[in-house]
N, CA, C and O atoms as CSV, one atom per row, in Angstrom:
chain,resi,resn,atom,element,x,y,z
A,1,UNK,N,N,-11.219,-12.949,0.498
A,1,UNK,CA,C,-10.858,-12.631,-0.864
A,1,UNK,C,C,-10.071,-11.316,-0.910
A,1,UNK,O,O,-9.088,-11.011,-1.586
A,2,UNK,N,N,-10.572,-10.819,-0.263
A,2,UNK,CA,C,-9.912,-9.019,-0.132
A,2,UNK,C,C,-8.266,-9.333,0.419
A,2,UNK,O,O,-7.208,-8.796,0.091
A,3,UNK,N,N,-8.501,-10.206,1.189
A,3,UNK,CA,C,-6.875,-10.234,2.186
A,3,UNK,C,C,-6.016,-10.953,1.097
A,3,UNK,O,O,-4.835,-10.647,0.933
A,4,UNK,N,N,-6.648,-11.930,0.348
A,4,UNK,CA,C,-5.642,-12.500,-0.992
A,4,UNK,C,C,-5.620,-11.442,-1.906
A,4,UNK,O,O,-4.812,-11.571,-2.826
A,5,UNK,N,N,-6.266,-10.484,-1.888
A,5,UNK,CA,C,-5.805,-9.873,-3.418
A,5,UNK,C,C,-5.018,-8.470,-2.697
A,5,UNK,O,O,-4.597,-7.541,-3.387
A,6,UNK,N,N,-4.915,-8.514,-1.231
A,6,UNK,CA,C,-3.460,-7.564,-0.819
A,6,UNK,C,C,-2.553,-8.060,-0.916
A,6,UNK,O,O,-1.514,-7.573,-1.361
A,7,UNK,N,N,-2.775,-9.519,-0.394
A,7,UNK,CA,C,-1.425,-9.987,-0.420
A,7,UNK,C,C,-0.237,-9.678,-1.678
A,7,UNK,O,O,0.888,-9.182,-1.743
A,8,UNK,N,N,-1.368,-10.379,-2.735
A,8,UNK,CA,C,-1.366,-10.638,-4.330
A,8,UNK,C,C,0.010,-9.295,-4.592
A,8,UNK,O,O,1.185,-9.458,-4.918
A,9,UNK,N,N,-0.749,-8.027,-4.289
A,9,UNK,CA,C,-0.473,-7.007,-4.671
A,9,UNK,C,C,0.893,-6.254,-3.769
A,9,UNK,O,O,1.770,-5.572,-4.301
A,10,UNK,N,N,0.806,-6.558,-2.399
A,10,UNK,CA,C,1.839,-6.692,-1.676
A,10,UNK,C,C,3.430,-7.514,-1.818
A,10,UNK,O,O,4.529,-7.412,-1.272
A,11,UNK,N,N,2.850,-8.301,-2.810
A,11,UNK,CA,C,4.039,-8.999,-3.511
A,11,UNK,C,C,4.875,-8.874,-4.590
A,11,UNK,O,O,6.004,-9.320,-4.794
A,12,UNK,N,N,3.800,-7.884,-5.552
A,12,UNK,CA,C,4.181,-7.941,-7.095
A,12,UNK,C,C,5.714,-7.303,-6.884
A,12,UNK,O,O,6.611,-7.926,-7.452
A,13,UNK,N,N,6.189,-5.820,-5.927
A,13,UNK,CA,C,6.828,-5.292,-6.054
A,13,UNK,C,C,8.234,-6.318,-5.516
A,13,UNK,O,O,9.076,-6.728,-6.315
A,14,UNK,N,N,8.267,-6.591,-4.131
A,14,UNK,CA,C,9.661,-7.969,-4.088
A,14,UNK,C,C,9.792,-8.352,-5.057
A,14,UNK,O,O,10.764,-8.072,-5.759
A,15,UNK,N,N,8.456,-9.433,-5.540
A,15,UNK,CA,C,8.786,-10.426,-6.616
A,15,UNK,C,C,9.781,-10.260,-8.139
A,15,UNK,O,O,10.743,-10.916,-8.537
A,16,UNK,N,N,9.013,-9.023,-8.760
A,16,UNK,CA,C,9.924,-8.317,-9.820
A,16,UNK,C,C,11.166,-7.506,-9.143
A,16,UNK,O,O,12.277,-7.748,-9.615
A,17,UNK,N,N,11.079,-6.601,-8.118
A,17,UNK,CA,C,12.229,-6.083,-8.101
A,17,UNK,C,C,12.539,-5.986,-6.800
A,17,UNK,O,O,11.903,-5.153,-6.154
A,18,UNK,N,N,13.500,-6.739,-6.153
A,18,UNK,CA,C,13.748,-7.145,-4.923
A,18,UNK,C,C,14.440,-5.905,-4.901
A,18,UNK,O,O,13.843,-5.171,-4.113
A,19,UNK,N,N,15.527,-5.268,-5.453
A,19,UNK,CA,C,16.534,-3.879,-5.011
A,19,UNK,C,C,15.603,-2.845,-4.848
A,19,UNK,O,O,15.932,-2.051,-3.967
A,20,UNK,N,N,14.766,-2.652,-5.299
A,20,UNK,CA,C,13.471,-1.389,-5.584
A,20,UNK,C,C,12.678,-1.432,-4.005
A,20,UNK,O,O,12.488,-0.496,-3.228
A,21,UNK,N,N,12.340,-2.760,-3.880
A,21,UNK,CA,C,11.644,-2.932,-2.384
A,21,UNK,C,C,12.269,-2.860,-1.513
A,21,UNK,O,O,11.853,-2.911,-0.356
A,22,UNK,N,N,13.535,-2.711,-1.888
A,22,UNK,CA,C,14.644,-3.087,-0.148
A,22,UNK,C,C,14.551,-1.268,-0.022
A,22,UNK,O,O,14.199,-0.649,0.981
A,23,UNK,N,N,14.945,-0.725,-1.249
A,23,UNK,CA,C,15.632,0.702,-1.495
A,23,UNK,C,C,14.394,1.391,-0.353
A,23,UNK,O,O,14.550,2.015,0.697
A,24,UNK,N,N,12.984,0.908,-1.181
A,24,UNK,CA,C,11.872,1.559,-0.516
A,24,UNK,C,C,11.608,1.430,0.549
A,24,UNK,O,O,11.262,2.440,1.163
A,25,UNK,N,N,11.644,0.376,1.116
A,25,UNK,CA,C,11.632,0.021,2.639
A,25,UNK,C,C,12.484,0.929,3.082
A,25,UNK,O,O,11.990,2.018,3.376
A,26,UNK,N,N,14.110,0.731,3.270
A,26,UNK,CA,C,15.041,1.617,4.022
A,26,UNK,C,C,14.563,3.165,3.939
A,26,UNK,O,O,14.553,3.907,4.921
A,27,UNK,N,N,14.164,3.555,2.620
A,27,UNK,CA,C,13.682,4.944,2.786
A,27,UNK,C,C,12.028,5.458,4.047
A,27,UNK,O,O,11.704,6.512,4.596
A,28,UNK,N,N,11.566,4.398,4.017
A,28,UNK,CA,C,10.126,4.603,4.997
A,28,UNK,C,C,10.597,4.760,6.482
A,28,UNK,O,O,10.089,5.526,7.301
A,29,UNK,N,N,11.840,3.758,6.734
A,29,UNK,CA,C,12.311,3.489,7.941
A,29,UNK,C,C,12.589,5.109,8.208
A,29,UNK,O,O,12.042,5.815,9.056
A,30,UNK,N,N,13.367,5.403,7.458
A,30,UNK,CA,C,13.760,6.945,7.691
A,30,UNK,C,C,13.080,7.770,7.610
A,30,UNK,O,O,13.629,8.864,7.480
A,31,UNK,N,N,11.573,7.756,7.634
A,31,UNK,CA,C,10.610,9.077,7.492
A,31,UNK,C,C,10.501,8.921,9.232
A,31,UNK,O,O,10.914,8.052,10.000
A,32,UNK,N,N,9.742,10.195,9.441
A,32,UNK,CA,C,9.093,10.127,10.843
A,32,UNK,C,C,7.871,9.758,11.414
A,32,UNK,O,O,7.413,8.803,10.786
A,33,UNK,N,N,7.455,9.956,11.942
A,33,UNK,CA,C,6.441,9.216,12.624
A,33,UNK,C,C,5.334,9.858,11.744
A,33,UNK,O,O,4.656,9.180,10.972
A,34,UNK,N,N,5.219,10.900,11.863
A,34,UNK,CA,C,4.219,11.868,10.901
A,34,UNK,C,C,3.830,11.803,9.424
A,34,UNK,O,O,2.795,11.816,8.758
A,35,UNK,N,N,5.424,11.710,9.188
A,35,UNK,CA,C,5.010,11.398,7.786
A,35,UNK,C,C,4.600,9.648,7.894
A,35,UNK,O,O,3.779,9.380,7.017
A,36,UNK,N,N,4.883,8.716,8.544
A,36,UNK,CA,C,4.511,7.948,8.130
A,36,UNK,C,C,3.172,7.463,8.612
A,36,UNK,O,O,2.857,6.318,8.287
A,37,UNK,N,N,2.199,8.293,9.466
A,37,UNK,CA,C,1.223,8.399,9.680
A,37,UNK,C,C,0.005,8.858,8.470
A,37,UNK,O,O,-1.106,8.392,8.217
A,38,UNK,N,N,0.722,9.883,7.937
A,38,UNK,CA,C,-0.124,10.676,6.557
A,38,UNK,C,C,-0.050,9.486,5.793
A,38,UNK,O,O,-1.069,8.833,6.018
A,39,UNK,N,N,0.813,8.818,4.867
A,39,UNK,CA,C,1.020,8.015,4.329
A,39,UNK,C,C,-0.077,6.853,4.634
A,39,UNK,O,O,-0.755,6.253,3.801
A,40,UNK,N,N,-0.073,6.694,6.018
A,40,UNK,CA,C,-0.800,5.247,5.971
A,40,UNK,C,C,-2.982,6.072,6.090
A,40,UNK,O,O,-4.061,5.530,5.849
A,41,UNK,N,N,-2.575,7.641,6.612
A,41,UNK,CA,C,-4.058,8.033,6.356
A,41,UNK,C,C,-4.395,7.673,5.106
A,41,UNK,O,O,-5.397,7.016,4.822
A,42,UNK,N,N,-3.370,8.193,4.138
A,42,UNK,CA,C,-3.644,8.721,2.927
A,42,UNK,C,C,-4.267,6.881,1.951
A,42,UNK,O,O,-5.115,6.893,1.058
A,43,UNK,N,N,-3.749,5.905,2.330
A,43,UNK,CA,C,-3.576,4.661,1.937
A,43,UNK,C,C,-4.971,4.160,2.654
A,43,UNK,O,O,-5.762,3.920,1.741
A,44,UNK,N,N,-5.485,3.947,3.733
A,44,UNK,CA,C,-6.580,3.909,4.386
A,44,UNK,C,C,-7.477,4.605,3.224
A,44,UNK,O,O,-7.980,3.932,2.325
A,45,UNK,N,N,-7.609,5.803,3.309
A,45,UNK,CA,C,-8.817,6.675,2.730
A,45,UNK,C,C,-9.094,6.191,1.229
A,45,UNK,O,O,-10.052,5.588,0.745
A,46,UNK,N,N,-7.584,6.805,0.517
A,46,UNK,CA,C,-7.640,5.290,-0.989
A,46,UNK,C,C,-8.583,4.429,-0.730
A,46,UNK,O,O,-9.780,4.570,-0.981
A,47,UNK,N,N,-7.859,3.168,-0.024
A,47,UNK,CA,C,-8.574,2.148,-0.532
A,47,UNK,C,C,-10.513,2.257,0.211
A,47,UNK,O,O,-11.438,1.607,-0.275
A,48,UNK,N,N,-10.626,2.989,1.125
A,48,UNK,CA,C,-12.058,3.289,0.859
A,48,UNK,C,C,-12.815,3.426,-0.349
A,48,UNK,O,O,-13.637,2.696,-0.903
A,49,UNK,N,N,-12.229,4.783,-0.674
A,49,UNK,CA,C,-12.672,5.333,-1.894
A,49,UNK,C,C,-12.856,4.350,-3.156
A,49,UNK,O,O,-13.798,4.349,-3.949
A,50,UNK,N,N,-11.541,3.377,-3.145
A,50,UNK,CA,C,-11.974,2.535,-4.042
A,50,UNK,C,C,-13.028,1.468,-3.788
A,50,UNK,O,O,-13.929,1.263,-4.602
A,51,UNK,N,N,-12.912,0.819,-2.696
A,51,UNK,CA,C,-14.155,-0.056,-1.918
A,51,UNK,C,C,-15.758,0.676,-2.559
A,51,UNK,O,O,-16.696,0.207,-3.203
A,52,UNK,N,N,-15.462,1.960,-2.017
A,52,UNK,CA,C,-16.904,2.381,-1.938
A,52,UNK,C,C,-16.964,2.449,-3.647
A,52,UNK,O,O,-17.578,1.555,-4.230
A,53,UNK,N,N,-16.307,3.535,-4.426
A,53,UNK,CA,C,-16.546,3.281,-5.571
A,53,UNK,C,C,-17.213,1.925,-6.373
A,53,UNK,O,O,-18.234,1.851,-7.056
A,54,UNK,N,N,-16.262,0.945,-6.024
A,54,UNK,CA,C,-16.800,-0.599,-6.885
A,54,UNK,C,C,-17.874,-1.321,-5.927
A,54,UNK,O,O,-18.198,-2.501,-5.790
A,55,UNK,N,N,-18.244,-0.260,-5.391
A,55,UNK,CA,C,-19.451,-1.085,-4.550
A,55,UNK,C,C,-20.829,-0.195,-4.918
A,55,UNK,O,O,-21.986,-0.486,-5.223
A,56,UNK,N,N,-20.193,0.850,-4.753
A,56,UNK,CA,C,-21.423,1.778,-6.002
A,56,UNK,C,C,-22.036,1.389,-7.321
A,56,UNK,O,O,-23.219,1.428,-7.661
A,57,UNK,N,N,-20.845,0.959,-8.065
A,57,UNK,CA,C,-20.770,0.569,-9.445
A,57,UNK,C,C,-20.850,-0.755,-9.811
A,57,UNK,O,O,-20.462,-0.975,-10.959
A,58,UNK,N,N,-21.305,-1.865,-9.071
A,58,UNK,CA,C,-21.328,-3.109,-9.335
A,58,UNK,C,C,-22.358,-3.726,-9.460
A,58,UNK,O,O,-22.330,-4.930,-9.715
């Protein structure tokens, strides 16, 4: 269920705006390794936080 509702969400942005996702992509390509390491910490720890949150609260 979890892997369908990334997907879900992994999509919304192509789906509505294909120029917006290309733009964003080409810009990630061009970060460095570092930054795109923080980025994916920072995205990891998120979705913990939210996990744990609605698992607290449910």
């Amino acid at each position: 269920m979890a892997l369908g509702f990334m997907l879900v969400l992994e999509g919304v942005l192509p789906l509505l705006a294909p120029r917006a996702w290309r733009q964003t992509f080409q810009r990630m390509i061009a970060l460095q390794d570092g930054q795109l390491r923080f980025i994916g910490l920072a995205s990891v720890a998120g979705g913990l936080l939210l996990i744990s949150f609605f698992r607290n609260h449910a």
